[in-house]
C-alpha positions as semicolon CSV with decimal commas, in nm:
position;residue;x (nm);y (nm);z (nm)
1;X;-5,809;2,412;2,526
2;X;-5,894;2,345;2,873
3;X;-6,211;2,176;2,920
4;X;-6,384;2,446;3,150
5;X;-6,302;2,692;2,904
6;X;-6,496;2,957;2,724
7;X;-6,343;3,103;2,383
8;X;-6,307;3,469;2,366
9;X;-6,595;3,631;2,180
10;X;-6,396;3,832;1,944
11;X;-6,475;4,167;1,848
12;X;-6,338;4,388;1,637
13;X;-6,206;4,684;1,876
14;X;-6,299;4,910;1,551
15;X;-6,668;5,002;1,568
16;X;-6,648;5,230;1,221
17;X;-6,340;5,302;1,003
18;X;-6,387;5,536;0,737
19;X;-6,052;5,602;0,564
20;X;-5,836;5,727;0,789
21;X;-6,096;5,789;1,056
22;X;-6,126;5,496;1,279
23;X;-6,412;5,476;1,559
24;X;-6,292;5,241;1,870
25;X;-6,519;5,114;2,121
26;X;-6,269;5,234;2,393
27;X;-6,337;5,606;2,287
28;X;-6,725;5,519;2,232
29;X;-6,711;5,394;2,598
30;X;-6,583;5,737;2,684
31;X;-6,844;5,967;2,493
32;X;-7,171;5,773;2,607
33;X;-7,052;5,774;2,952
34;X;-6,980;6,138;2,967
35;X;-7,323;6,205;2,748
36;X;-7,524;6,013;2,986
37;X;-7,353;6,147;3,274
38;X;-7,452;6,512;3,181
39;X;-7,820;6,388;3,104
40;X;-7,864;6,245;3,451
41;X;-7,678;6,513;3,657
42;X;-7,929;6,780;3,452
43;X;-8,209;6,583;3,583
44;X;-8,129;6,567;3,950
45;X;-8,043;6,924;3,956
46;X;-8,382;6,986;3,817
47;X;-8,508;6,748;4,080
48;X;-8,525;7,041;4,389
49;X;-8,715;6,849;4,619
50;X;-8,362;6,602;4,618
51;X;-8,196;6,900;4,764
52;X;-8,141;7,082;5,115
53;X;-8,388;7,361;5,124
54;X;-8,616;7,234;4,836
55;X;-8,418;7,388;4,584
56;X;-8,118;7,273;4,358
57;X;-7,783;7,495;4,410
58;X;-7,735;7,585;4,083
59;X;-7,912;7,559;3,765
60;X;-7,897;7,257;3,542
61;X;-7,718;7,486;3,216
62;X;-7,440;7,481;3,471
63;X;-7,382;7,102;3,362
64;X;-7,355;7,207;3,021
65;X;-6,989;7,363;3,094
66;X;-6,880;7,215;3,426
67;X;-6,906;6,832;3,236
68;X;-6,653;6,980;2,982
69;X;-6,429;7,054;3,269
70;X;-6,449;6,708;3,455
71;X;-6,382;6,561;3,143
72;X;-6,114;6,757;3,006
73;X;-5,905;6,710;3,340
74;X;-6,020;6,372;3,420
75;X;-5,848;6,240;3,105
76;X;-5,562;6,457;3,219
77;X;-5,530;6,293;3,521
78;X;-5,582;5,999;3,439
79;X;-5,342;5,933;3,120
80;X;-5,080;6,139;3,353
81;X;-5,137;5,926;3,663
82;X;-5,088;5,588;3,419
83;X;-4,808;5,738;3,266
84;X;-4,617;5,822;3,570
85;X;-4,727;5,538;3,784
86;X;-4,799;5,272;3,596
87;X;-4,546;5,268;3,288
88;X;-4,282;5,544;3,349
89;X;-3,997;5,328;3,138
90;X;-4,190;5,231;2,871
91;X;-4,297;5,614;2,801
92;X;-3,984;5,796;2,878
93;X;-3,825;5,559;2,599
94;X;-4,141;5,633;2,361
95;X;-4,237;5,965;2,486
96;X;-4,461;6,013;2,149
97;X;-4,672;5,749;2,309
98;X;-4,852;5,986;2,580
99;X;-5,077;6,113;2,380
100;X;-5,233;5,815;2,216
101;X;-5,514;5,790;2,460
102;X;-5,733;5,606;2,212
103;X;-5,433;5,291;2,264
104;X;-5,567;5,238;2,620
105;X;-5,399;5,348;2,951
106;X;-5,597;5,546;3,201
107;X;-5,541;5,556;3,605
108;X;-5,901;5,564;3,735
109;X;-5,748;5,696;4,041
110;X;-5,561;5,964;3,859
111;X;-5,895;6,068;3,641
112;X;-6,115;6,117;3,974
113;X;-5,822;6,350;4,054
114;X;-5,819;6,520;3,754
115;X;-6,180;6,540;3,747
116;X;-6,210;6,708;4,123
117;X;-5,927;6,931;4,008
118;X;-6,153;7,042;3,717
119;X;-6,476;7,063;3,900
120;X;-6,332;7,278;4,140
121;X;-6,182;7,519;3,924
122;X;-6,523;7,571;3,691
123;X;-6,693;7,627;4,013
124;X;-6,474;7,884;4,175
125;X;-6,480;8,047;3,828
126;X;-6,844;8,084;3,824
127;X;-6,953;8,123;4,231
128;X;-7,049;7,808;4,219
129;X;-7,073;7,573;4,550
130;X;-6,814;7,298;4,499
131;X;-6,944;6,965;4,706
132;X;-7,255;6,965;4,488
133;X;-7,094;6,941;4,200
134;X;-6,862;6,669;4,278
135;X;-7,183;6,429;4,436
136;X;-7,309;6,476;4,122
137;X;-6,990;6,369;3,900
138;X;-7,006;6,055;4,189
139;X;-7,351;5,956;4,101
140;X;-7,302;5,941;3,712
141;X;-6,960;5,825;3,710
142;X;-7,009;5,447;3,796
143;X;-7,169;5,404;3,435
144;X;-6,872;5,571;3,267
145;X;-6,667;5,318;3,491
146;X;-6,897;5,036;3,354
147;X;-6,847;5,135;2,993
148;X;-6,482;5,141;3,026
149;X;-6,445;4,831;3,146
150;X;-6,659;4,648;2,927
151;X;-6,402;4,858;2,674
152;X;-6,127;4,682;2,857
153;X;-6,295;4,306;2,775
154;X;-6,363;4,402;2,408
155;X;-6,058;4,542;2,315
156;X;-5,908;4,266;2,548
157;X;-5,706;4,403;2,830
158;X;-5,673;4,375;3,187
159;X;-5,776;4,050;3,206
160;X;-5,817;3,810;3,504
161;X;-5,561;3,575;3,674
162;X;-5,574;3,212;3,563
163;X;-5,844;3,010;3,728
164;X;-6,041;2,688;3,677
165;X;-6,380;2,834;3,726
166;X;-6,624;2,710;3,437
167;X;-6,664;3,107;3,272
168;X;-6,298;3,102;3,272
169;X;-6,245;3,254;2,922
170;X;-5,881;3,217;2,736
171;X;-5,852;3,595;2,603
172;X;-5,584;3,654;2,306
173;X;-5,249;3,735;2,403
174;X;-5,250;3,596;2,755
175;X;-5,161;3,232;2,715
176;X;-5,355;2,922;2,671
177;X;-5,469;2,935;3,025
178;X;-5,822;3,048;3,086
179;X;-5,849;3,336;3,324
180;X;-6,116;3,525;3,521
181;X;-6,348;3,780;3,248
182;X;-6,242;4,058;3,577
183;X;-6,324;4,335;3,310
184;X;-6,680;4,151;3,342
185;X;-6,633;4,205;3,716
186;X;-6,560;4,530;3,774
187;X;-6,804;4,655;3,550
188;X;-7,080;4,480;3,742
189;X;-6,905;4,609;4,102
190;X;-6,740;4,930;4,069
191;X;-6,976;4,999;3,770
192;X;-7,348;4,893;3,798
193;X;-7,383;4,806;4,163
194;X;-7,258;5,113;4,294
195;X;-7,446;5,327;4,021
196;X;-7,761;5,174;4,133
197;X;-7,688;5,219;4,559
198;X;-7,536;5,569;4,501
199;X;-7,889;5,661;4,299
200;X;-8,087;5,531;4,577
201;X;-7,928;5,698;4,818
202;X;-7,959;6,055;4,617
203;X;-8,285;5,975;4,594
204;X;-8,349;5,880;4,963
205;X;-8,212;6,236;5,066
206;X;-7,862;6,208;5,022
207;X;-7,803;6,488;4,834
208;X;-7,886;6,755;5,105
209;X;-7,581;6,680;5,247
210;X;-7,299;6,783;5,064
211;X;-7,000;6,587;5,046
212;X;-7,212;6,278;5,121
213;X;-7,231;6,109;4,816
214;X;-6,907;6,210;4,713
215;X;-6,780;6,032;5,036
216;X;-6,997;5,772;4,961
217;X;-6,819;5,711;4,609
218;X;-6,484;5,724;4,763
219;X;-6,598;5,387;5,008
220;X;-6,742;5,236;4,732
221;X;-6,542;5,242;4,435
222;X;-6,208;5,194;4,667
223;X;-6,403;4,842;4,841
224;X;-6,500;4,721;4,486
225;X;-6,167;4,796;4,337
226;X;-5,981;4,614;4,591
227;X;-6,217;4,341;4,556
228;X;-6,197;4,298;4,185
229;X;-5,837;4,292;4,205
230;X;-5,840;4,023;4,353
231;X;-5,949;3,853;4,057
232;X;-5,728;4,073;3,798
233;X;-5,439;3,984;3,650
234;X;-5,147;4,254;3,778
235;X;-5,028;4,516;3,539
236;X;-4,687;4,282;3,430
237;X;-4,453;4,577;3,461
238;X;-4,563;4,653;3,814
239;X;-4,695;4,288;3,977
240;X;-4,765;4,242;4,311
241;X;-4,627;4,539;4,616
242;X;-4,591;4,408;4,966
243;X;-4,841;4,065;5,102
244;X;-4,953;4,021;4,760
245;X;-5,126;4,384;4,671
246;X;-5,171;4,540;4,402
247;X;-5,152;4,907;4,286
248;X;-5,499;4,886;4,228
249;X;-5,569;4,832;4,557
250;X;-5,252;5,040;4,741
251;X;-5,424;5,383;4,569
252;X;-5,775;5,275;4,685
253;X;-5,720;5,307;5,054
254;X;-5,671;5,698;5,013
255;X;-5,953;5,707;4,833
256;X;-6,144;5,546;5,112
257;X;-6,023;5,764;5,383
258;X;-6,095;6,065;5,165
259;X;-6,418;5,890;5,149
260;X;-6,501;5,826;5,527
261;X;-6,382;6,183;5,611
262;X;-6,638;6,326;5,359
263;X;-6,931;6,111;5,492
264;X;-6,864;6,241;5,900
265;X;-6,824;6,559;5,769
266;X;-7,125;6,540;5,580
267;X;-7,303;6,446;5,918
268;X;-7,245;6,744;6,065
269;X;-7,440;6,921;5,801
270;X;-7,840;7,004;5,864
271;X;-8,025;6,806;5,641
């Protein structure tokens, strides 16, 4: 072992296993992020002085159905987009692999999709207006985002390129190298940090523009996810595109467009 080395602090990826039924921190990660997610989106939405007008758009029992949507087709998208983009071989020769979600494989990119796609059809079901709903799903998303990737370090995967920095950890299954903890990383960027500035700027008045912190999201996570790939370890079937990119980083720069366009037409919007 390397001298500026840090062992992996093994965990069991199993939280509970009872008989057949087996509890994984990767689907844990999943539940409390969506659970806290429709906490805090209830609470803003009872929050009306956050809002244009003094008054929320909708009521807060709207969460109570629209999260079910966002997280139905946000795992949709995202398990599609990974499966199409990420690892099309592998799963065309083991197609009964798709569904096992609970193995790992999502494409953040391909669950904020998935999740738009699902917000907007729950609230052109119900009359419902749709840029609301989806600054909401930005604000609480980061800490889903945060518990995934601490997920990713348990369970370990996506781990970091090889470096000599003294938290270098040598994870299982990826040499005797010790490598950056990026899981560590992006939680802490594209999870806590931007949780914390998207909150303060709902809070600051954001939210009486629509589309604002939606945009806002879009810069955000695409910045910190092309700045923690720097630090990740490609996904091996893939490596690096063109001048040393990544995936990672080639699907963030729509996002950040979408993003930009979103805040300037937010702008334009009385507040």
């Amino acid at each position: 072992m390397p001298l500026l080395a840090l062992p992996f602090p093994v965990i069991d990826p199993v939280l509970i296993e009872i008989g057949p039924l087996a509890i994984r921190w990767y689907a844990l990660a999943y539940i409390a992020g969506f659970l806290f997610g429709w906490w805090l989106a209830k609470r803003l939405l009872a929050t009306d002085r956050l809002w244009a007008g003094g008054k929320a758009p909708m009521p807060p029992a709207a969460i109570d159905d629209a999260i079910v949507w966002a997280a139905l087709c946000g795992i949709l998208g995202g398990r599609l987009a990974f499966v199409l983009i990420y690892n099309l071989d592998y799963y065309i020769a083991h197609p009964a692999a798709i569904i096992a979600v609970w193995e790992g494989g999502m494409a953040f990119h391909g669950g904020i999709v998935g999740a738009v796609v699902g917000l907007f059809i729950f609230a052109r079901r119900n009359s419902l207006p749709v840029l609301p709903l989806i600054d909401l799903a930005a604000i609480v998303a980061p800490i889903g985002i945060a518990l995934g990737r601490l997920a990713n370090f348990i369970k370990p995967e996506l781990w970091g390129r090889v470096t000599d920095v003294p938290w270098g950890i040598i994870f299982p299954g990826a040499g005797p190298d010790p490598r950056h903890p990026s899981q560590l990383y992006q939680a802490g960027t594209e999870g806590l940090l931007l949780f914390v500035v998207l909150l303060i700027i709902a809070r600051s008045g954001g939210l009486k523009r629509p589309g604002f912190l939606a945009g806002c999201f879009g810069i955000g996570y695409g910045l910190a996810r092309s700045f923690g790939e720097l630090f990740r370890q490609p996904d091996p079937q893939l490596g690096f595109l063109f001048a040393g990119a990544t995936m990672g980083q080639l699907l963030s720069v729509p996002l950040i467009a979408v993003g930009l366009w979103l805040v300037l037409r937010s702008r334009r919007a009385a507040p």
